[in-house]
N, C-alpha and C positions, 0 to 999 in steps of 0.2 A: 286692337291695334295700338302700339304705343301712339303716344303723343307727338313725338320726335319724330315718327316715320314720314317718309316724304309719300308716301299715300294719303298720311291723319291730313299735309298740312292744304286749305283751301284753297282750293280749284277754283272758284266761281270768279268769272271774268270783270274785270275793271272796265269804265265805259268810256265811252272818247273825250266825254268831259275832264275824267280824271288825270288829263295829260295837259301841260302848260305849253306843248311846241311841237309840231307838225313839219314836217318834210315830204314832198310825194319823192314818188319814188317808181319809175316805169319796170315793168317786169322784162325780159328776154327771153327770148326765143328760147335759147340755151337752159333757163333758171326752170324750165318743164323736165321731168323724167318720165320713162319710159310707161308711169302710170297717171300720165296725164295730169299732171299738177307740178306746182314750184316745190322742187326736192327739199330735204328740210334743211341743208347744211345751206342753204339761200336764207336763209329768216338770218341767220348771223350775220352774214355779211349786210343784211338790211340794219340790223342794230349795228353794224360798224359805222354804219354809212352815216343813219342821222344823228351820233352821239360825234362822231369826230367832224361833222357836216359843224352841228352846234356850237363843238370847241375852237374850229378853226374860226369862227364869223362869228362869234360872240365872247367866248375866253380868249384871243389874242395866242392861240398854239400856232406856231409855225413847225410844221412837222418835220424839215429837214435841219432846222435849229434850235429849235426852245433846249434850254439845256436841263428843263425837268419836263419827262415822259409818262404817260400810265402803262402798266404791266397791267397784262388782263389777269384775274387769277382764280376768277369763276365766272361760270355762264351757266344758264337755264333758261329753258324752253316749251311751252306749252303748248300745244296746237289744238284751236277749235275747229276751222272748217279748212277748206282747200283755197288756194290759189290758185290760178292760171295763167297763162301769157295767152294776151297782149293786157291784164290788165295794171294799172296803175294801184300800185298800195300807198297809203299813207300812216306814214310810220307818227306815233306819236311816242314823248317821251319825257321824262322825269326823275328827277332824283331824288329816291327814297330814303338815303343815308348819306351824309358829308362827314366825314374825321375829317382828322388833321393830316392825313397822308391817302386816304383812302376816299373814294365815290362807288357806291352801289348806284345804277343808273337803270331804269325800270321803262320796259318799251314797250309798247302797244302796236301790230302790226293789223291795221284795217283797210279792206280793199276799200276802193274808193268811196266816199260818201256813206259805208255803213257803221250804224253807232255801234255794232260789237266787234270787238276784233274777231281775227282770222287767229292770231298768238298772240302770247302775251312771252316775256321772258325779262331777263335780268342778264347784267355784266357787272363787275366791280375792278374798279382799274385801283390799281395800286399806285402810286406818284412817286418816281425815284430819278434820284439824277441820273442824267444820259451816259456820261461816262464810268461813274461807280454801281450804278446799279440799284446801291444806297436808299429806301423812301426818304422823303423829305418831306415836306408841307406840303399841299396845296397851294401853287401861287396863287397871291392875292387878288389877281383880275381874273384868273380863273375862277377863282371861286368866287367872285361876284357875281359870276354870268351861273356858275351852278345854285347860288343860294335863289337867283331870281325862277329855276323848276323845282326848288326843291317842297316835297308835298309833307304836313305832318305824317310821324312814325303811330 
């Protein structure tokens, strides 16, 4: 199997420890499919929730003004066991890479109180200005508040 293949690259789960900031996060009725568990397109919107939860109340984003945004521009998803409603996840989370325009942000999905997650996965926002589109830097109070999870590479 090459190197490069996304089968070669490791699997083995990260532990709760390995995450600098925690969000609960209660499940919904709705977030169940027809096979009895939280569907999997639900695990995204849980990494939306505690990565822009984090930016609005610690980086200073005001999402209907800030006039520099992130573009998602990848995501990834791994899933170890099931979830179900009614229960509570708690989402942990990390940043594994900072540029100068760019955050890869690294998320640990655990039902409540267990050291292994349930998924792990990845997003990387891109930072561009709101009106051009443009990347631009990282504002600098934002990335205060990302340097304070970010883990060595």
């Amino acid at each position: 199997m090459p190197k490069n293949s996304p089968a070669a690259e490791k699997t083995e789960a990260p532990r709760r420890e390995d995450y600098k900031h925690f969000l609960a996060i209660p499940t919904r009725w709705m977030d169940n499919d027809v096979y009895g568990h939280v569907n999997n397109v639900v695990y995204y919107s849980y990494f939306d929730t505690v990565v822009n939860a984090y930016l609005i109340a610690e980086g200073g984003l005001d999402i209907e003004k800030s006039p520099v945004i992130g573009l998602v521009v990848e995501t990834l998803c791994r899933y170890f066991k099931p979830i179900t409603f009614p229960e509570t996840v708690e989402a942990g989370l990390r940043v594994g890479k900072l540029g100068n325009s760019s955050v890869r942000y690294e998320i640990a999905i655990f039902r409540e109180g267990d050291p292994a997650p349930a998924a792990v996965g990845h997003f990387v926002h891109v930072y561009v200005d709101r009106m051009t589109r443009r990347p631009v830097p990282v504002p600098a109070g934002m990335r205060q508040a990302l340097t304070r999870i970010l883990v060595a590479s």
